[in-house]
Backbone as CSV, one residue per row, in Angstrom:
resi,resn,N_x,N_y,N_z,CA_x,CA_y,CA_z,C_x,C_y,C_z
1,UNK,-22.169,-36.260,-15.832,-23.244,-35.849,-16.701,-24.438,-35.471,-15.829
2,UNK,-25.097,-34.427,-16.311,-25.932,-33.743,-15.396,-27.805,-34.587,-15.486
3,UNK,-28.277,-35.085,-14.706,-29.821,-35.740,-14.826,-30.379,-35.582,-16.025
4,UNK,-30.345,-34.244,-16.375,-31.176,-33.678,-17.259,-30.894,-34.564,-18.410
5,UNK,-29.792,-34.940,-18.653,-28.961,-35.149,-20.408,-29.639,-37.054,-20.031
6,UNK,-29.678,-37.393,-18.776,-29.901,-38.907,-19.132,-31.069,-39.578,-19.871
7,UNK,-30.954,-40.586,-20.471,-31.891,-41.362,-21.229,-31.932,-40.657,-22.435
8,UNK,-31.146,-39.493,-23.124,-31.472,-38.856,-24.449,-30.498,-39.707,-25.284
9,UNK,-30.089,-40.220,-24.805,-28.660,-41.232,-26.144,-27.711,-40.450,-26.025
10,UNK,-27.245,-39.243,-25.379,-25.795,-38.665,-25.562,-24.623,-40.089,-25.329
11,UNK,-24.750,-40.849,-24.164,-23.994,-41.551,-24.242,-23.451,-42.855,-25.143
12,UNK,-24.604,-42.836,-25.989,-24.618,-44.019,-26.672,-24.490,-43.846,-28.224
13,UNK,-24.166,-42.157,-28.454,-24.480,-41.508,-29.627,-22.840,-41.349,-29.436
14,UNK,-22.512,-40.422,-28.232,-20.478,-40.583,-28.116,-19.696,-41.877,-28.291
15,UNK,-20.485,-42.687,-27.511,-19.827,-44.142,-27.548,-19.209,-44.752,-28.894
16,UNK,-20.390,-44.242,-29.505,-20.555,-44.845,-31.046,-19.681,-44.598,-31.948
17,UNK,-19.769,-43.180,-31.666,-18.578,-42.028,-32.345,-17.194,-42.470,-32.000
18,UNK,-16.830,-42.729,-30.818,-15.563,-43.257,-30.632,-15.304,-44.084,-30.744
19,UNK,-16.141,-45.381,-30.861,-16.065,-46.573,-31.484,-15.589,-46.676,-32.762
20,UNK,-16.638,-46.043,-33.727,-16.254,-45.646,-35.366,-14.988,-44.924,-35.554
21,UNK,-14.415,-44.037,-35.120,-13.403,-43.298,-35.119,-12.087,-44.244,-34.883
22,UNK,-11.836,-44.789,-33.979,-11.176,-45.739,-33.495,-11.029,-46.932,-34.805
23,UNK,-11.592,-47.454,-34.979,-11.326,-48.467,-36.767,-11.145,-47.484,-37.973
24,UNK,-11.598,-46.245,-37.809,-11.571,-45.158,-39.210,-10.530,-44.630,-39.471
25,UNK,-10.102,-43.545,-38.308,-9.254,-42.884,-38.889,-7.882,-43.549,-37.536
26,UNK,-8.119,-44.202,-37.163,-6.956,-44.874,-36.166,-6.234,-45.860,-36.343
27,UNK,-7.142,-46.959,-37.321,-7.099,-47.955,-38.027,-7.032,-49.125,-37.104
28,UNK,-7.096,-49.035,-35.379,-7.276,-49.914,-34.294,-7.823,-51.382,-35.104
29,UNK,-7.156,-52.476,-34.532,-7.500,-53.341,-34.577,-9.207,-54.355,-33.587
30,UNK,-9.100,-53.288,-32.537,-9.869,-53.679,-31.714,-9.983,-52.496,-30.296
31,UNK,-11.439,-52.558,-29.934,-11.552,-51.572,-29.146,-12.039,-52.073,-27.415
32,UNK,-11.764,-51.461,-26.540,-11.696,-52.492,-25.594,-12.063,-51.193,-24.396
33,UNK,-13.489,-51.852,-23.232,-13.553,-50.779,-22.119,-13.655,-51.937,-21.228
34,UNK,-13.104,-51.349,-19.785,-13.675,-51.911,-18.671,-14.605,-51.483,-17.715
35,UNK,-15.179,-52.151,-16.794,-16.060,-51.137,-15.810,-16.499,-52.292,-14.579
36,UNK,-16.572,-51.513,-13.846,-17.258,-52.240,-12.029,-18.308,-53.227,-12.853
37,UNK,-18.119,-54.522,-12.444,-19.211,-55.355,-12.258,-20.588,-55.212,-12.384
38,UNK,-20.932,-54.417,-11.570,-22.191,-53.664,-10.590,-22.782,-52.304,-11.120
39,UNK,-21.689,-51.712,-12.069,-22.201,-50.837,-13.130,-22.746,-50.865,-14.330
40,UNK,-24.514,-51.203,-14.003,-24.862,-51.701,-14.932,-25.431,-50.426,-16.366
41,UNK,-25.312,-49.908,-15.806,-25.539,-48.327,-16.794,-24.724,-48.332,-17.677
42,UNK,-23.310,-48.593,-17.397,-22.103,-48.327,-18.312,-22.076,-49.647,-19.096
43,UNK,-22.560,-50.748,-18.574,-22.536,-52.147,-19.550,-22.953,-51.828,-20.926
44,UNK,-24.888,-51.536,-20.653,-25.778,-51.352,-21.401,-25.291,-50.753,-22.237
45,UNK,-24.174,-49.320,-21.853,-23.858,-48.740,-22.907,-22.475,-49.095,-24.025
46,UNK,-21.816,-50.028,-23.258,-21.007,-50.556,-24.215,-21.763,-51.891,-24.806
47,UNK,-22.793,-52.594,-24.670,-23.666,-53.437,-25.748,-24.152,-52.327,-26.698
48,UNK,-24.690,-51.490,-26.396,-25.590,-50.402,-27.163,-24.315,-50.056,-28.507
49,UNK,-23.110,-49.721,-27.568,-21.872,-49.238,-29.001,-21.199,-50.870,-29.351
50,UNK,-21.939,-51.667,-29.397,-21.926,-52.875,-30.339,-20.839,-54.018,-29.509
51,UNK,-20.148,-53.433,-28.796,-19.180,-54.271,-27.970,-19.981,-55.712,-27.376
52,UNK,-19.300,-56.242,-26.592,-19.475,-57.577,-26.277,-18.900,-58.162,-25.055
53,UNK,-19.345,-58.842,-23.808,-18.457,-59.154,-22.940,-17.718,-60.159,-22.922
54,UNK,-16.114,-59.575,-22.634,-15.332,-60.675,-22.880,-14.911,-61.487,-21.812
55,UNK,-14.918,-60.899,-20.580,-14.160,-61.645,-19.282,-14.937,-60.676,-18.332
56,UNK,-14.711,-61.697,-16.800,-15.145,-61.008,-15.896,-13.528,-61.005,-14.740
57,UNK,-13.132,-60.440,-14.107,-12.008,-60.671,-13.819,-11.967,-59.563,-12.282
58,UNK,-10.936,-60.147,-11.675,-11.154,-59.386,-9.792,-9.237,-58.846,-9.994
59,UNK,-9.750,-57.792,-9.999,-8.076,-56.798,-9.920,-7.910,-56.530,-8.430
60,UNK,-6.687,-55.920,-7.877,-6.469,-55.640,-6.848,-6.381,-54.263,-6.948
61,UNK,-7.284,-53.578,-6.958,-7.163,-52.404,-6.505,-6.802,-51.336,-5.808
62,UNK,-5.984,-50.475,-5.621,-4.961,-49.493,-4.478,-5.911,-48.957,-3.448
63,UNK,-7.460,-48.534,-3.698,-8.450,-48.129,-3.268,-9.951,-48.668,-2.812
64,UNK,-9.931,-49.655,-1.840,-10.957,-49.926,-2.269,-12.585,-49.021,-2.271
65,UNK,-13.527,-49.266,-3.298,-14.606,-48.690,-3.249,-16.032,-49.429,-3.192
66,UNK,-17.550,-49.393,-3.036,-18.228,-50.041,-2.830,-18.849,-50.980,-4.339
67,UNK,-18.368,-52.095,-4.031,-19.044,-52.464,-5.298,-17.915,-53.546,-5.742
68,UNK,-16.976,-53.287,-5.518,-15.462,-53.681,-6.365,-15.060,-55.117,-5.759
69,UNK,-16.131,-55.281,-4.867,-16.004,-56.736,-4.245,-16.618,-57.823,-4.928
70,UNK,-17.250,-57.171,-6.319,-17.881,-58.288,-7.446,-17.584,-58.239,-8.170
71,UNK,-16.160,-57.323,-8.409,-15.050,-57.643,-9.629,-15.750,-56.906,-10.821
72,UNK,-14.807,-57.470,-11.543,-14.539,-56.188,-13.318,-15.326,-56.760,-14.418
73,UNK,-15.855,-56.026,-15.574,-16.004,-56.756,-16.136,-15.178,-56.331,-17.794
74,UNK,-14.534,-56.652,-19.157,-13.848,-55.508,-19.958,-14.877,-56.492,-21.217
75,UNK,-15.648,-55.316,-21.841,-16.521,-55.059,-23.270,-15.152,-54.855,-24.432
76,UNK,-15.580,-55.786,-25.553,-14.517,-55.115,-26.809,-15.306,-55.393,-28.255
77,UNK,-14.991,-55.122,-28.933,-15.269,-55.448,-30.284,-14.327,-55.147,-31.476
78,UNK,-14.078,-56.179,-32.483,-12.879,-55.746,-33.298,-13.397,-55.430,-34.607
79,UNK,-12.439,-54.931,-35.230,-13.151,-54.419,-36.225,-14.124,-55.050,-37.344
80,UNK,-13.697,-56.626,-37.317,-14.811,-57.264,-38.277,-16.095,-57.316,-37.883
81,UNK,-16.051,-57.520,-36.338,-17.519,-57.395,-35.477,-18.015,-55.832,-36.196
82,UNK,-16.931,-54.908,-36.209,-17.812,-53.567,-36.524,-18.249,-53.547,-37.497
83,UNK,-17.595,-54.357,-38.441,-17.634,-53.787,-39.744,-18.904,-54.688,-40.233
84,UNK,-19.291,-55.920,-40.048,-20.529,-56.429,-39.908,-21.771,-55.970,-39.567
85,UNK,-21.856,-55.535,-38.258,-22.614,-54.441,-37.648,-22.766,-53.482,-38.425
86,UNK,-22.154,-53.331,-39.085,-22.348,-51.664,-39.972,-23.390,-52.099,-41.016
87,UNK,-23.226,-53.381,-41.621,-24.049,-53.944,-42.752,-25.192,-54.693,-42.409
88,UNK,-25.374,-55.031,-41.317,-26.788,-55.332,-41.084,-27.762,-54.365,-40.939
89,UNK,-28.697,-54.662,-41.214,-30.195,-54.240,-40.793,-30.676,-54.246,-40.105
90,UNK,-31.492,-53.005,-39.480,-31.701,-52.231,-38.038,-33.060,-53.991,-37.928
């Protein structure tokens, strides 16, 4: 994603969308991302699409890269969490 687009909510406006989509027309029981530890940009944005952290966990990776030495962390939320969320008040 190019500088320009950051901080406008594109990511947190897609997130959302695929979140909702995923319980709607998929009928998923539960939706689930992972990401680097240390990537705290991508966290924010799976709290922002309502998710939640579930585990922190150290994979062995084929590659290593900088960062990956403080392990994983995987965001999920199931659909009653969503469907709650949907009925509360901002």
């Amino acid at each position: 994603m190019r500088c320009e687009a950051w901080g406008k909510g594109y990511a947190t406006e897609g997130s959302r969308a695929l979140v909702s989509k995923g319980f709607t027309e998929f009928e998923v029981r539960r939706v689930v991302a992972p990401s680097m530890a240390v990537n705290t940009a991508s966290r924010l944005e799976m709290e922002k699409s309502g998710m939640r952290l579930v585990r922190t966990f150290v994979a062995a990776w084929p590659v290593s890269i900088p960062g990956d030495e403080h392990g994983d962390v995987e965001y999920a939320i199931s659909r009653t969490e969503w469907e709650l969320g949907r009925t509360e008040s901002p």
